[in-house]
C-alpha positions in Angstrom: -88.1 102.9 -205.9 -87.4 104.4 -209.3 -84.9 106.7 -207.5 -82.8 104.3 -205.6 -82.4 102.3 -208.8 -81.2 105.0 -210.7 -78.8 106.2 -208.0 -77.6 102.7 -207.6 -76.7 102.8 -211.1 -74.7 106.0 -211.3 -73.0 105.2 -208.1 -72.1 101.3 -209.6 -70.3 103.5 -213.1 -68.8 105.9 -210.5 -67.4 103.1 -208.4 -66.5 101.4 -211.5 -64.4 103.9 -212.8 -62.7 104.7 -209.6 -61.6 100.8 -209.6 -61.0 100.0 -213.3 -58.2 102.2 -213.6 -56.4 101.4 -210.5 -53.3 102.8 -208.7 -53.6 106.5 -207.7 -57.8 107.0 -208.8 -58.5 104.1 -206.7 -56.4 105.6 -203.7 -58.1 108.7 -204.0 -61.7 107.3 -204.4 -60.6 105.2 -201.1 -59.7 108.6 -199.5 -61.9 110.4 -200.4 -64.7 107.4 -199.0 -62.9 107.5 -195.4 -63.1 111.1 -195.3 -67.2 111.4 -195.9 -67.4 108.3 -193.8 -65.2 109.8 -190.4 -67.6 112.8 -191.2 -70.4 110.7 -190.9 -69.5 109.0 -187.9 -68.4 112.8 -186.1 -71.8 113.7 -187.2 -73.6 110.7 -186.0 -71.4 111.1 -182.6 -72.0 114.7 -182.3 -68.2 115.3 -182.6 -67.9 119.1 -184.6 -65.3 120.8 -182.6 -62.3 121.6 -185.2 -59.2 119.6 -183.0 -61.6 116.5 -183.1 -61.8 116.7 -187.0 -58.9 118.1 -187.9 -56.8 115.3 -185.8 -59.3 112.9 -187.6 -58.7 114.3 -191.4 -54.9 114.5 -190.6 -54.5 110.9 -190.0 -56.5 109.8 -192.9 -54.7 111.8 -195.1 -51.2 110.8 -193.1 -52.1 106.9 -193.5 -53.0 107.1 -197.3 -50.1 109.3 -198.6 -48.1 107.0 -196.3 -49.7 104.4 -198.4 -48.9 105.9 -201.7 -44.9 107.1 -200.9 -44.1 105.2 -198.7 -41.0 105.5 -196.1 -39.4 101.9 -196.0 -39.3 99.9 -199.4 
């Protein structure tokens, strides 16, 4: 129980400063998230052939460096 706590705690300052400072930390802590998390779910799925992932990690990194420069203003 002692364990979980503690790692709740560093996660909450980690998450914390990801969000305090905003704009491109937060984008990256966001990326960053969605990349471990599609990895998960291949995992989970039983998904590990390289076109699978590398299709996936392209278009996570194509949708949030869309989202930081984006084409249309």
């Amino acid at each position: 129980m002692l364990t979980r706590t503690i790692s709740g705690a560093v996660l909450l300052i980690l998450l914390l400063l990801a969000i305090i400072p905003g704009g491109d930390v937060t984008l990256l802590f966001c990326a960053a998230i969605s990349l471990i998390g599609l990895w998960e779910l291949y995992r989970v799925i039983g998904v590990h052939k390289p076109p699978f992932l590398a299709v996936g990690f392209a278009a996570i990194i194509a949708y949030y460096g869309l989202l930081r420069f984006p084409i249309i203003e």
